[in-house]
C-alpha positions in Angstrom: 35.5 4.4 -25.7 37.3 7.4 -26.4 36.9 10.3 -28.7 39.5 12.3 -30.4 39.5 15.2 -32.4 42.4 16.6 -34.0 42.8 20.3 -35.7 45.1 22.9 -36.2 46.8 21.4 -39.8 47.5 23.8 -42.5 49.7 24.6 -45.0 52.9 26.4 -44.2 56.1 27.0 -45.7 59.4 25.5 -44.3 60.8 27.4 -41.3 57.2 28.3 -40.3 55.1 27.2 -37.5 51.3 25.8 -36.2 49.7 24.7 -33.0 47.7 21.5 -33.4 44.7 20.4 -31.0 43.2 17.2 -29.9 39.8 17.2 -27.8 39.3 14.5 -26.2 36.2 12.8 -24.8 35.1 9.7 -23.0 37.5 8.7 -20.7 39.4 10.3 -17.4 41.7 12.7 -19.4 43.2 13.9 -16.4 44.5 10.5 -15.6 45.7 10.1 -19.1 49.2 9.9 -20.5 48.5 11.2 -24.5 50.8 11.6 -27.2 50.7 12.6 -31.0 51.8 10.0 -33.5 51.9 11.1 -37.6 51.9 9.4 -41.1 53.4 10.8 -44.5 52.6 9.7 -47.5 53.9 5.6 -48.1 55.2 5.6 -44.6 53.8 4.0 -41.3 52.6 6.0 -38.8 55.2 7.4 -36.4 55.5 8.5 -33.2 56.3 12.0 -32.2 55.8 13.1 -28.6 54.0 12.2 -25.4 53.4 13.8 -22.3 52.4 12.3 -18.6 49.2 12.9 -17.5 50.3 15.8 -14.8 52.4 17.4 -17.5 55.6 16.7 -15.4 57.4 14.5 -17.9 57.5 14.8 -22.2 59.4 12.5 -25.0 59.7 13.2 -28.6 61.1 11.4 -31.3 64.4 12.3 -32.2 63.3 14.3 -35.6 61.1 16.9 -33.9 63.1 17.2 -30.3 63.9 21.1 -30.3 61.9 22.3 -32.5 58.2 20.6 -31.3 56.7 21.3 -27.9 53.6 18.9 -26.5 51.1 20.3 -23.3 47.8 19.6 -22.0 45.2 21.5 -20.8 43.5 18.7 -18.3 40.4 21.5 -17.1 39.9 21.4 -20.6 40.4 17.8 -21.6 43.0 19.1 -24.5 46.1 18.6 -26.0 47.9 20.6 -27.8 51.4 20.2 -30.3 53.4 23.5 -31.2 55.2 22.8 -34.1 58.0 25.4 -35.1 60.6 25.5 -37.3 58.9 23.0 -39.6 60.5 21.6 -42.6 59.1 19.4 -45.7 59.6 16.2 -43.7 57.5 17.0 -41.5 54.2 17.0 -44.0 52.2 14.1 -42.7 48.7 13.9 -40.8 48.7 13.9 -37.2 46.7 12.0 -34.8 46.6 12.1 -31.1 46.1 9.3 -28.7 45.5 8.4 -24.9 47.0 5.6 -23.2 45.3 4.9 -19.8 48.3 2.0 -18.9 49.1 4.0 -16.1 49.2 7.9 -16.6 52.7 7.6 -16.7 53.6 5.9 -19.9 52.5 6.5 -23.5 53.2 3.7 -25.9 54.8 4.3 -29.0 54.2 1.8 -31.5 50.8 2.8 -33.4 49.3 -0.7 -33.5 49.2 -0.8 -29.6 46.0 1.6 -30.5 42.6 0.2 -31.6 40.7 3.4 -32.3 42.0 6.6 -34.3 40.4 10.2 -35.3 40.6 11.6 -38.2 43.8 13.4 -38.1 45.0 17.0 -39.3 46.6 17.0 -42.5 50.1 19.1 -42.0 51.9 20.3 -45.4 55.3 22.4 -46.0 55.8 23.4 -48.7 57.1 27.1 -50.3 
């Protein structure tokens, strides 16, 4: 069973940015494709970027590409999302998420994923 705990949210105001985290325990993170998924208010949760588990390969969803940024620290059994140049859309909370398939592919429809944390609540607002 694995662990995940996300931090980093915050309040910021539009055009700002923040670095969220994800620990992660319980499994082989090195051999771990992750990705961070997020949900706003009413909406379903969303996918928003994934990295392979070497670091060699990352996909975002079309609303963040340019302006979001996803790594791993695999010593560490982290991940991380730098978010810049946020806007109000973007207010949701975050969760991370491991998919073992292969290392190589992170799947990006939330109900493929049986176990959540507790997410980091992102807001932007002026």
């Amino acid at each position: 069973q694995v662990q995940l705990v996300e931090s980093g949210g915050g309040l910021v105001q539009p055009g700002g940015s923040l670095v969220l985290s994800c620990k992660v325990s319980g499994r082989t993170f090195s051999r771990t494709a992750m990705g961070w998924f997020r949900q706003a208010p009413g909406k379903e949760r969303e996918f928003v970027a994934s990295i392979t588990w070497n670091g060699d390969n990352t996909y975002y969803a079309d609303s963040v590409k340019g302006r979001f940024t996803i790594s791993r620290d695999n010593a560490e059994k982290m991940l991380y999302l730098q978010m810049n140049s946020l806007k109000p859309e973007d207010t949701a909370v975050y969760y991370c998420n491991a998919d073992g398939t292969s290392g190589l592919t992170f799947a990006t429809m939330a109900s493929w994923f049986h176990s959540w944390g507790q997410g980091t609540q992102v807001t932007v607002s002026s």
